[in-house]
Kinemage of the C-alpha trace (Angstrom):
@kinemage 1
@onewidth
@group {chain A} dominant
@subgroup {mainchain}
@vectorlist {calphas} color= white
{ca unk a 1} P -65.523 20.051 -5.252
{ca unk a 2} L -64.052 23.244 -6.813
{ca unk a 3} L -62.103 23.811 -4.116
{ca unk a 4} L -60.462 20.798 -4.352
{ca unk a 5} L -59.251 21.550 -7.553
{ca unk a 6} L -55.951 23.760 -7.053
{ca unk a 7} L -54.671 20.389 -4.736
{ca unk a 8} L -55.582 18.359 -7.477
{ca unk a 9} L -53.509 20.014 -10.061
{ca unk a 10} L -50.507 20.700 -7.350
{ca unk a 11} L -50.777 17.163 -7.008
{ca unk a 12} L -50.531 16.679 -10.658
{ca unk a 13} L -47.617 18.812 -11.083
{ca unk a 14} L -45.181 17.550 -8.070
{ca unk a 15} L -46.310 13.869 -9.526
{ca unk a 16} L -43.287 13.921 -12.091
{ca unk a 17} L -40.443 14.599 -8.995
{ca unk a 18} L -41.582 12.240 -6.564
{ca unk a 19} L -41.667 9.379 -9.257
{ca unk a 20} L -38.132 10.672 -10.138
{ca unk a 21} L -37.026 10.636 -6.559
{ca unk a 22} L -37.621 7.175 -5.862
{ca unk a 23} L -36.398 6.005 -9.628
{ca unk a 24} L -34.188 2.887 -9.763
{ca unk a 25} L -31.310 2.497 -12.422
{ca unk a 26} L -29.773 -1.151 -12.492
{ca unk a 27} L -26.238 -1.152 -13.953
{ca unk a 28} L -25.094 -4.475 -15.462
{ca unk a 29} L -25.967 -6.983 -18.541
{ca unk a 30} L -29.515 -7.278 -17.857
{ca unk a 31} L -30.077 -3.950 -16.315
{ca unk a 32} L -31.186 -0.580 -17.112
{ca unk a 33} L -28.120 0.677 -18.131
{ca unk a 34} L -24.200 -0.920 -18.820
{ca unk a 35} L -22.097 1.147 -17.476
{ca unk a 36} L -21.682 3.115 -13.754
{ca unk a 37} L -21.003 6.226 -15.494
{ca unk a 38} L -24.317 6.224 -17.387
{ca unk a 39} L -26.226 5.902 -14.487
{ca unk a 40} L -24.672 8.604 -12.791
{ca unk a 41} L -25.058 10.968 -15.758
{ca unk a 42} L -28.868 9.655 -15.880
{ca unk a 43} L -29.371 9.539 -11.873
{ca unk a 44} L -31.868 12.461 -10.389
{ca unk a 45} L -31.545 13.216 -6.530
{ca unk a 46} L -32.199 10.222 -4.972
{ca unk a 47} L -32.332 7.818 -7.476
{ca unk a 48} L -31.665 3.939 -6.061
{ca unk a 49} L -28.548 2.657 -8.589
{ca unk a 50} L -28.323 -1.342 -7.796
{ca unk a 51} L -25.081 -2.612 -9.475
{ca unk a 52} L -25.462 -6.132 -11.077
{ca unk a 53} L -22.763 -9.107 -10.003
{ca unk a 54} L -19.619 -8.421 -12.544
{ca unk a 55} L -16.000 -6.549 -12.615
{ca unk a 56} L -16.608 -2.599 -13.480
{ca unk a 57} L -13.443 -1.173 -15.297
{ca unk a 58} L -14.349 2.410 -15.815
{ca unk a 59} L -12.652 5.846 -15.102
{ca unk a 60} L -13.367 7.537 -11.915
{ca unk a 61} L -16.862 7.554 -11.148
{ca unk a 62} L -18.226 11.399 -10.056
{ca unk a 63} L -20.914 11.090 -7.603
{ca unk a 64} L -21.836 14.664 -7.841
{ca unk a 65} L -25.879 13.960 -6.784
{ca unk a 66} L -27.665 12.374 -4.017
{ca unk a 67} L -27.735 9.035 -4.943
{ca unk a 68} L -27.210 5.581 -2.981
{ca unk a 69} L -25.097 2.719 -5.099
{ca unk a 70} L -26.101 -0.733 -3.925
{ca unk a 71} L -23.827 -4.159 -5.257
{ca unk a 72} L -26.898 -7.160 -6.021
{ca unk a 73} L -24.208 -9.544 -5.253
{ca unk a 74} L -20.061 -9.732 -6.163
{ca unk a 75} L -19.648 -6.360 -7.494
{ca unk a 76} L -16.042 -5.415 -8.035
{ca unk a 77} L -14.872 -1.972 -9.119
{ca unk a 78} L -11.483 -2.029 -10.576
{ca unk a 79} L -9.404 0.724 -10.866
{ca unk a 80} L -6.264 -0.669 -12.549
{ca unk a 81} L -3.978 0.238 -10.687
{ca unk a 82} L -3.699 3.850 -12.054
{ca unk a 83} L -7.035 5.615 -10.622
{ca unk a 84} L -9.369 7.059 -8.004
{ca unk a 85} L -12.457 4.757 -8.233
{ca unk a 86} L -15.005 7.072 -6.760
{ca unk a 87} L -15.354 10.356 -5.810
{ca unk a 88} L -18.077 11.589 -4.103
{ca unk a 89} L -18.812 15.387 -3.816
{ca unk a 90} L -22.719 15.466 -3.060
{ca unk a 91} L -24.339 15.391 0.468
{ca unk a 92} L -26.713 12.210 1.267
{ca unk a 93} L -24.706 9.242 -0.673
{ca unk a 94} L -24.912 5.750 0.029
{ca unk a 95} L -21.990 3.205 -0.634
{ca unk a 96} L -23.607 -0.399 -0.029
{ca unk a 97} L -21.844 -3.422 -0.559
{ca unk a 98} L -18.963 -2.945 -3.351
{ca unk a 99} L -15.583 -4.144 -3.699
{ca unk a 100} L -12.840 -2.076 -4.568
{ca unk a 101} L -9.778 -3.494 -5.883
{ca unk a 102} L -6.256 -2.133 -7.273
{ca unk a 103} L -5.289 1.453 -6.651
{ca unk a 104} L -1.853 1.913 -7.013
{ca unk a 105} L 0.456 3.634 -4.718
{ca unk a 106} L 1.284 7.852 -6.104
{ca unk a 107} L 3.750 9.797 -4.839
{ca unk a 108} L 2.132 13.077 -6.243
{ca unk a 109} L -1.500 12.655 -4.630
{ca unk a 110} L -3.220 11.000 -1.859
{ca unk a 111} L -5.310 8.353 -4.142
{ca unk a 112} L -7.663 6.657 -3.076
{ca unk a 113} L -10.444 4.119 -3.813
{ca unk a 114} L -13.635 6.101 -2.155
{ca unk a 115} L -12.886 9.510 -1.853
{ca unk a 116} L -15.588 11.713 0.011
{ca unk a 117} L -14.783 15.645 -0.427
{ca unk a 118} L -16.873 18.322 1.100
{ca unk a 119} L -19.948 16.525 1.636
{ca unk a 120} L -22.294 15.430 4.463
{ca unk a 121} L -24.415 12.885 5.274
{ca unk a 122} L -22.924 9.874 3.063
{ca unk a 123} L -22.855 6.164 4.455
{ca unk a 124} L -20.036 4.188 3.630
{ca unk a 125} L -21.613 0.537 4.554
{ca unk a 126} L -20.489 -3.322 4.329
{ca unk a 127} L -17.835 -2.639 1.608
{ca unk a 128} L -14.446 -4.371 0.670
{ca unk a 129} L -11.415 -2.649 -0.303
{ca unk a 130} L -8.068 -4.839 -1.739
{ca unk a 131} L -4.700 -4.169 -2.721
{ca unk a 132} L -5.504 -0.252 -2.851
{ca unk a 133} L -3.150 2.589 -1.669
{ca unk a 134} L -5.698 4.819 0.234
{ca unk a 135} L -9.405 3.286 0.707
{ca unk a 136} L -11.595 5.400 2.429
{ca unk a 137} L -10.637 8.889 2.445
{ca unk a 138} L -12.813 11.968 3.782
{ca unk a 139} L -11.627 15.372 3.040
{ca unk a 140} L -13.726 17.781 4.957
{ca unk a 141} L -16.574 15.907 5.199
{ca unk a 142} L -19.265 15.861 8.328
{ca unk a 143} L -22.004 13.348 9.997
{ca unk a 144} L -20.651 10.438 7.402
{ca unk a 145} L -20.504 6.944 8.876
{ca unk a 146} L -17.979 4.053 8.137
{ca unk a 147} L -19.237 1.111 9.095
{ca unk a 148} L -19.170 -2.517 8.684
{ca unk a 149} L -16.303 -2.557 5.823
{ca unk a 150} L -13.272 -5.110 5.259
{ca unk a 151} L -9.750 -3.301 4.512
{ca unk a 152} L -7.211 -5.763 3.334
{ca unk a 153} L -4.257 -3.667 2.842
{ca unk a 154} L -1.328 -4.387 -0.051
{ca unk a 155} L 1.313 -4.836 3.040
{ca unk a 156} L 4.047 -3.285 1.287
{ca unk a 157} L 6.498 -0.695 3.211
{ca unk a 158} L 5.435 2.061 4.608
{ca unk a 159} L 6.022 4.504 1.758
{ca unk a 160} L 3.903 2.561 -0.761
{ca unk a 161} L 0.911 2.115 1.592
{ca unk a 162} L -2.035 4.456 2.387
{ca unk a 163} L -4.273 4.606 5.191
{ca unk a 164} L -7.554 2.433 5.505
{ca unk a 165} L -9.602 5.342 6.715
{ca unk a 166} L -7.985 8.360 6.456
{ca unk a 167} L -10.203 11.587 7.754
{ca unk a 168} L -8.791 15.239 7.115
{ca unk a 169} L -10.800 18.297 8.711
{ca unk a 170} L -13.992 16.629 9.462
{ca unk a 171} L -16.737 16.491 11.955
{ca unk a 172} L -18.773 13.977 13.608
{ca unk a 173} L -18.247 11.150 12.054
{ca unk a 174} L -18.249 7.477 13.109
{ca unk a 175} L -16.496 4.667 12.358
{ca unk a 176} L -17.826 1.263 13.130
{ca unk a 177} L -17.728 -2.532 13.200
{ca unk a 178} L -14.774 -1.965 10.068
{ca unk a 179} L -12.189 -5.114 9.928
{ca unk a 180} L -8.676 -3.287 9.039
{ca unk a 181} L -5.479 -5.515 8.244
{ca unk a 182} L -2.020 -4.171 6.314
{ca unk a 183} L -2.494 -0.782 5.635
{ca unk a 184} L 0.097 2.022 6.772
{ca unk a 185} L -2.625 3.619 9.066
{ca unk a 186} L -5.354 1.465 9.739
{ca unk a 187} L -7.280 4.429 11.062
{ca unk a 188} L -5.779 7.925 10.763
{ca unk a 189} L -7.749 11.300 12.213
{ca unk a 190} L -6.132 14.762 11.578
{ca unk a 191} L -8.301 18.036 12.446
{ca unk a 192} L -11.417 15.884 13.180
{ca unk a 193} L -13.500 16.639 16.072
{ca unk a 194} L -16.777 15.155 17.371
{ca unk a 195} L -16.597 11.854 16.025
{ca unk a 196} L -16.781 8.222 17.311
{ca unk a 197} L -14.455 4.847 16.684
{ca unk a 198} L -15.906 2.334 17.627
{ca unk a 199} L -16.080 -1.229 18.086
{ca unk a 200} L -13.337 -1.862 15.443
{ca unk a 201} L -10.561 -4.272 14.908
{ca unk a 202} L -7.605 -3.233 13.240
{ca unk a 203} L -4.498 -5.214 13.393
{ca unk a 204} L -1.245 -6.150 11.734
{ca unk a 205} L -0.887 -2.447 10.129
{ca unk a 206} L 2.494 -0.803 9.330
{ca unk a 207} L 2.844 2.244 11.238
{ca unk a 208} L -0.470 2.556 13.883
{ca unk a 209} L -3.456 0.697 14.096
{ca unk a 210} L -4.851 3.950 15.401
{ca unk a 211} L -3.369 7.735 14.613
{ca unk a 212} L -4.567 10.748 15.222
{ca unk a 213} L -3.058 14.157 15.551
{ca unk a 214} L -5.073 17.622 16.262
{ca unk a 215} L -8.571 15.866 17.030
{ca unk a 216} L -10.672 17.226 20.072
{ca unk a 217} L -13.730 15.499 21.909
{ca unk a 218} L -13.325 12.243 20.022
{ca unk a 219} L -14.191 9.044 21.528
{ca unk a 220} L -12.588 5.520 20.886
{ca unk a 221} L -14.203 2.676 22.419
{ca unk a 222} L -14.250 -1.140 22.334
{ca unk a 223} L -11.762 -1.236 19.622
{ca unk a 224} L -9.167 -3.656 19.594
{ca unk a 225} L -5.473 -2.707 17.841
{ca unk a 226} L -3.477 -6.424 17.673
{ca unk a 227} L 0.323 -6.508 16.452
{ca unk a 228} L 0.753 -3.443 14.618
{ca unk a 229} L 3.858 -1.656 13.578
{ca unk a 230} L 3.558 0.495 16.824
{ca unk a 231} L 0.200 0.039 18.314
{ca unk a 232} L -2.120 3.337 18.489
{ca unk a 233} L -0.718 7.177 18.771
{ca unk a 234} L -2.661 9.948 20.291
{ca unk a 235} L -1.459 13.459 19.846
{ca unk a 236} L -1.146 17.243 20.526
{ca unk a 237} L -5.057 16.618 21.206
{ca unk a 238} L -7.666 17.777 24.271
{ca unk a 239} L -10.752 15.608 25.737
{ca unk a 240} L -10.841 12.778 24.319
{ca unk a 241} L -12.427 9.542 25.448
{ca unk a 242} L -10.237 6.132 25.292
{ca unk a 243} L -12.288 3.607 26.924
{ca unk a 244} L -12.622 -0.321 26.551
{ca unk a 245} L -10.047 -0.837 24.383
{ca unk a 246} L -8.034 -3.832 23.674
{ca unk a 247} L -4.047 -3.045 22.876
{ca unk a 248} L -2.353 -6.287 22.750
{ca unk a 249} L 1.128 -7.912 20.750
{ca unk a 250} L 2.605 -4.982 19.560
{ca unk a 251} L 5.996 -5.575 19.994
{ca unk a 252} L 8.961 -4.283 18.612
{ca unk a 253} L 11.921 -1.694 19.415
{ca unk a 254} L 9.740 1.534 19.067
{ca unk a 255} L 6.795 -0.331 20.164
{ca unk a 256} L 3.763 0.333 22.511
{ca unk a 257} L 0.387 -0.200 22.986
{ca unk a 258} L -0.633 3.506 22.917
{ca unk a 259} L 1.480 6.372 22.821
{ca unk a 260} L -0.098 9.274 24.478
{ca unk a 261} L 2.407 13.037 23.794
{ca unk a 262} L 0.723 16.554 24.314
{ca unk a 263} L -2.704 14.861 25.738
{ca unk a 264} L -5.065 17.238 28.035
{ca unk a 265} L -7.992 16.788 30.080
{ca unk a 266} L -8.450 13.210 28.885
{ca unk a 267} L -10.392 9.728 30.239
{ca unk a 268} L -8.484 6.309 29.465
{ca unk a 269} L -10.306 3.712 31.553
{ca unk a 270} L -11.265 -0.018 31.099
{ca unk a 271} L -9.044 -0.567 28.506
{ca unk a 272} L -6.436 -3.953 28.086
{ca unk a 273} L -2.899 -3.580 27.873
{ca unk a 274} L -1.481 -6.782 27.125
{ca unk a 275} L 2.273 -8.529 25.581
{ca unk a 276} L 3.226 -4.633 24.335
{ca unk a 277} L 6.691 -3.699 24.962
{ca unk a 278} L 5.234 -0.565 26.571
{ca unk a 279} L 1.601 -0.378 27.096
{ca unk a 280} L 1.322 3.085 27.758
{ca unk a 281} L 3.796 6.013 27.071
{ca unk a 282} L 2.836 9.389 28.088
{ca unk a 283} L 5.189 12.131 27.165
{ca unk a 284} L 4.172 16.017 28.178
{ca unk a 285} L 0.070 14.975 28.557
{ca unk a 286} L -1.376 16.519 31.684
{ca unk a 287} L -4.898 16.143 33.435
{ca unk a 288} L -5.541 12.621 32.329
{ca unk a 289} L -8.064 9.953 34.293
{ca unk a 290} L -6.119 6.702 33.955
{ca unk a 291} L -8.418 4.066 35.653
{ca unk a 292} L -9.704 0.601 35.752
{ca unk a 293} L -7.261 -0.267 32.928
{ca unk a 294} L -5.462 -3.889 33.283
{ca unk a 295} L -1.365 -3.941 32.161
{ca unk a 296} L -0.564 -7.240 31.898
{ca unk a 297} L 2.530 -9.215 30.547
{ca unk a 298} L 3.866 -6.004 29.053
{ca unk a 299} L 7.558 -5.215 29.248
{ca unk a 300} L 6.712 -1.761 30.208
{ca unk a 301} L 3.307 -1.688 31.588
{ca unk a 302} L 3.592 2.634 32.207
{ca unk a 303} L 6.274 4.560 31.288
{ca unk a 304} L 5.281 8.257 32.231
{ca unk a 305} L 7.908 11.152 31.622
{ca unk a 306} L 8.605 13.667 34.367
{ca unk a 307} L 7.230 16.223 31.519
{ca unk a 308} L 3.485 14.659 32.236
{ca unk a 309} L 1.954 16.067 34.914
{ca unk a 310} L -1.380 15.914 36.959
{ca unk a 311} L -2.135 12.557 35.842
{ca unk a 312} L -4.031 10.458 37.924
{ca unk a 313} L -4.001 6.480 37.942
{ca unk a 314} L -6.670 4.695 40.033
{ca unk a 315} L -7.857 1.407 40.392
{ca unk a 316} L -5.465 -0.314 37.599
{ca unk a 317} L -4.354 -3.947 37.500
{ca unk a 318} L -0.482 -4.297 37.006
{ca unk a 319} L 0.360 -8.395 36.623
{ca unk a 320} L 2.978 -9.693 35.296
{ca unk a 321} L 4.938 -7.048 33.740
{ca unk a 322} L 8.946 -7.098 33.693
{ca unk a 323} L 8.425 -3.337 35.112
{ca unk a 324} L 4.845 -2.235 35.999
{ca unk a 325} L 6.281 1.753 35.864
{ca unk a 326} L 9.285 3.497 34.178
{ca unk a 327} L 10.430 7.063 34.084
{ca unk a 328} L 13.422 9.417 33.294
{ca unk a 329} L 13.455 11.299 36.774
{ca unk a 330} L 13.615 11.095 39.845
{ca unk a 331} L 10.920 13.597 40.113
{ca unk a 332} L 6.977 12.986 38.784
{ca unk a 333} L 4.369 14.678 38.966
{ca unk a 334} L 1.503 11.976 38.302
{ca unk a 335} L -0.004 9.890 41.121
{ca unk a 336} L -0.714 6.334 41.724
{ca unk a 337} L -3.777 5.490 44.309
{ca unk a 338} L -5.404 1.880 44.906
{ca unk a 339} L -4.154 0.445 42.190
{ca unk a 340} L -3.233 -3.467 42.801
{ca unk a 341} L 0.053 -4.418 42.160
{ca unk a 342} L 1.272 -8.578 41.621
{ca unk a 343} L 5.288 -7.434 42.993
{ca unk a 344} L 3.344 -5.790 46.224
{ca unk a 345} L 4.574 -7.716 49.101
{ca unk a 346} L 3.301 -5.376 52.044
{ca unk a 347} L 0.404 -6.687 54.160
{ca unk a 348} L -2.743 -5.860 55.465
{ca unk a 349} L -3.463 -6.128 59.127
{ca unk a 350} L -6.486 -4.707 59.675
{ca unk a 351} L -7.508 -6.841 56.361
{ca unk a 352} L -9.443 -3.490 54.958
{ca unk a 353} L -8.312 -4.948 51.386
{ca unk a 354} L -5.491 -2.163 51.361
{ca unk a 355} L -1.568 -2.327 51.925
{ca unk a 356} L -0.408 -0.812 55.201
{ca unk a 357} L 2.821 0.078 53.624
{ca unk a 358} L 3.294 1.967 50.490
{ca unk a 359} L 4.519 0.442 46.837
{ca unk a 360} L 7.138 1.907 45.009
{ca unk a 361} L 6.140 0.678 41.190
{ca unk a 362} L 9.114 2.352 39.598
{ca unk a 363} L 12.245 -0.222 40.372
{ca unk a 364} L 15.977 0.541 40.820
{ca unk a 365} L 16.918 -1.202 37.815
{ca unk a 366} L 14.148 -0.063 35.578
{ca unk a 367} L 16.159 3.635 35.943
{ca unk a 368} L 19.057 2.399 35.257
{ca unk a 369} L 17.705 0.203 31.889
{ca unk a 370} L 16.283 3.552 30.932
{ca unk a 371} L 20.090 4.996 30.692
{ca unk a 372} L 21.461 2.229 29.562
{ca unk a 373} L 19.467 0.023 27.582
{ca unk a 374} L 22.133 -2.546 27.654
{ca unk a 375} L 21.563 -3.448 31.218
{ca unk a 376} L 18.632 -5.633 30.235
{ca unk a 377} L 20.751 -8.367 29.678
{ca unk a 378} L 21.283 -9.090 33.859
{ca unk a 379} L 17.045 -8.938 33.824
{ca unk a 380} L 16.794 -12.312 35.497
{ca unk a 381} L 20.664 -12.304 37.671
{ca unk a 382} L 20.848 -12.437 41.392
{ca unk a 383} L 22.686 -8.906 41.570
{ca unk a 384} L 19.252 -7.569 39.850
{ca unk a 385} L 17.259 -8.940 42.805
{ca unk a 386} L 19.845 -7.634 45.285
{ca unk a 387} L 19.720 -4.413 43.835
{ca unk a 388} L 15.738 -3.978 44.088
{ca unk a 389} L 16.053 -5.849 47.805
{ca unk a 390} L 18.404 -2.930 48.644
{ca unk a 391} L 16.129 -0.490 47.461
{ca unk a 392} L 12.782 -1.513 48.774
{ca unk a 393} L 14.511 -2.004 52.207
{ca unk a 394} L 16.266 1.743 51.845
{ca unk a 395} L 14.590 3.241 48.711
{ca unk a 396} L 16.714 6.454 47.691
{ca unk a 397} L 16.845 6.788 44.079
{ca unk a 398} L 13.440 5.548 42.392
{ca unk a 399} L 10.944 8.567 42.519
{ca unk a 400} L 9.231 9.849 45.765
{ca unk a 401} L 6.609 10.926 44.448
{ca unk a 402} L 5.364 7.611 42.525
{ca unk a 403} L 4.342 5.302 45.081
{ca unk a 404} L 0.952 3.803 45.415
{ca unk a 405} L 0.205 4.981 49.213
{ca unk a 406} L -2.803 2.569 49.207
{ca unk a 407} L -2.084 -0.588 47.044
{ca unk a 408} L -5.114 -3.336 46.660
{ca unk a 409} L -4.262 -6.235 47.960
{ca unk a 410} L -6.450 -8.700 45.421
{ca unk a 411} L -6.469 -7.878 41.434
{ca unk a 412} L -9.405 -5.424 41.347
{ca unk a 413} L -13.012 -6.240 39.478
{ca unk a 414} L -12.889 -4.327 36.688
């Protein structure tokens, strides 16, 4: 029994920080407290702060302690069109449920309406953000997750709209199950490596439904980017995983479904190109695995520059594009294999399920579109289809080097 005694009175004494560890603080009317701001000033490490149904008009909240901030119903923050709402700066917060609403557009600083500097660990869950310039921004922040939010952007011009998730020098992070519509960026990565976006939709942005810049061994899957300003833009970035991706109706004179310029050492498979005026553009990207994708109805389904090299496209469906591949060369250095092609009209005698003759993809008049943009106008005339007659029967302009030496016969079961 007298032993017992020391764990007694340690018991005793950590009593106090456990009880304050699992405190609870309700902000509203009827709560605890009335405002946000109290409760933060009041909140120990890992206090639970439930926010009462109400609008909350008070300047920008400093989450500077582990905390988690939870809405008990219709919960809107209002910044007033002159403010950062939040700003978190501790490790382990939790953003559950809360609607942010008016942040004006600056010119002098990135504002935002949740703005996560230098921390770790926080979960950004099932929020709404309206009318605001930037929403969620992370500023060197690591193993944070997005996920489940609503971004309904202002849909202004470009210079007076921010980014729906904007990440800056981060790691692992993922973003998740987030519904994105008329922001600037509906996703934008710069410096971020390690991290995961998936399973989003974000359509009817601006500039990019996707954009990142400077982002190594990031993986975007089962995402789909719908009629945006210019679809999805991947650059001067290594390993990175694109796979099951929808890009579809983004359309327009600058338009594709993703733009892919100083790419390495990258996967893009199972992925859906469809109605872009170029589904994918690849300008000086090497060493990429372009597979079991589908291009269909696009104007462009491929345009790949004689600047990309080593690239590899197997097993792809091209149907029903005005021109399946384009270039600016006569030379390539990428490589089409067993990919099926609806304009194939070879055959298949020893009915293997492969062409006996090659397929040239790139046509005559899709070279001389590319110089003169003009041309586009005698698409559907009879000297068009004598032109690309004259070629296939005596090809000697369209690149050697991009033909499909084993075409599928039937669309492939991808």
């Amino acid at each position: 029994m007298i032993r017992s005694l020391p764990l007694v009175l340690l018991a005793a004494w950590l009593a106090p920080g456990l009880a304050s560890a699992q405190a609870t603080l309700t902000v509203g009317p009827e709560g605890t407290v009335q405002t946000l701001t109290e409760a933060l000033d009041r909140a120990a490490p890992g206090t639970d702060i439930r926010v009462q149904p109400g609008v909350y008009r008070e300047p920008t909240l400093e989450v500077d302690t582990p905390v988690s901030i939870t809405a008990l119903g219709e919960v809107v923050l209002d910044g007033e069109g002159e403010r950062t709402i939040l700003r978190v700066t501790a490790d382990s917060v939790t953003i559950r449920g809360l609607t942010f609403r008016n942040v004006e557009a600056s010119f002098v600083d990135d504002r935002a309406a949740l703005l996560v500097e230098e921390a770790s660990e926080c979960q950004i869950l099932e929020n709404r953000f309206e009318n605001v310039f930037f929403a969620v921004y992370l500023a060197e922040a690591s193993q944070c997750d997005v996920i489940g939010n609503v971004f309904r952007g202002p849909d202004v011009n470009e210079a007076r709209a921010g980014n729906a998730i904007h990440l800056w020098y981060s790691r692992h992070i993922t973003v998740r199950d987030n519904d994105i519509l008329g922001h600037r960026d509906g996703i934008y990565f710069e410096f971020v490596e390690d991290s995961v976006v998936e399973n989003n939709v974000s359509q009817g942005n601006l500039r990019y439904g996707l954009h990142f810049m400077f982002s190594d061994r990031c993986r975007y899957t089962d995402n789909v980017f719908r009629s945006n300003g210019a679809g999805v833009a991947v650059m001067y970035t290594a390993h990175v995983e694109m796979t099951g991706n929808v890009f579809e109706d983004n359309w327009g004179a600058a338009a594709f479904g993703l733009l892919l310029k100083e790419i390495t050492d990258s996967e893009i498979s199972g992925n859906t190109f469809t109605r872009n005026t170029v589904g994918l553009y690849a300008e000086g990207s090497n060493r990429m695995q372009i597979s079991e994708n589908t291009f269909e109805r696009n104007g462009w389904a491929v345009k790949i520059m004689a600047d990309a090299m080593q690239n590899e496209f197997t097993q792809n469906n091209f149907v029903g594009n005005s021109f399946d591949v384009g270039t600016n060369s006569r030379q390539s250095y990428s490589s089409f294999t067993g990919n099926y092609w609806d304009a194939y009209e070879g055959y298949d005698l020893d009915r293997d399920g492969v062409g006996d003759v090659p397929f040239r993809p790139v046509r005559l008049f899709a070279l001389i579109v590319e110089q003169r943009e003009p041309a586009m106008l005698l698409m559907r005339s009879l000297f068009v289809q004598l032109l690309d007659l004259a070629e296939r029967v005596a090809p000697a302009l369209t690149p050697e080097t991009l033909v499909d030496t084993s075409p599928a016969m039937r669309p492939l079961p991808i």
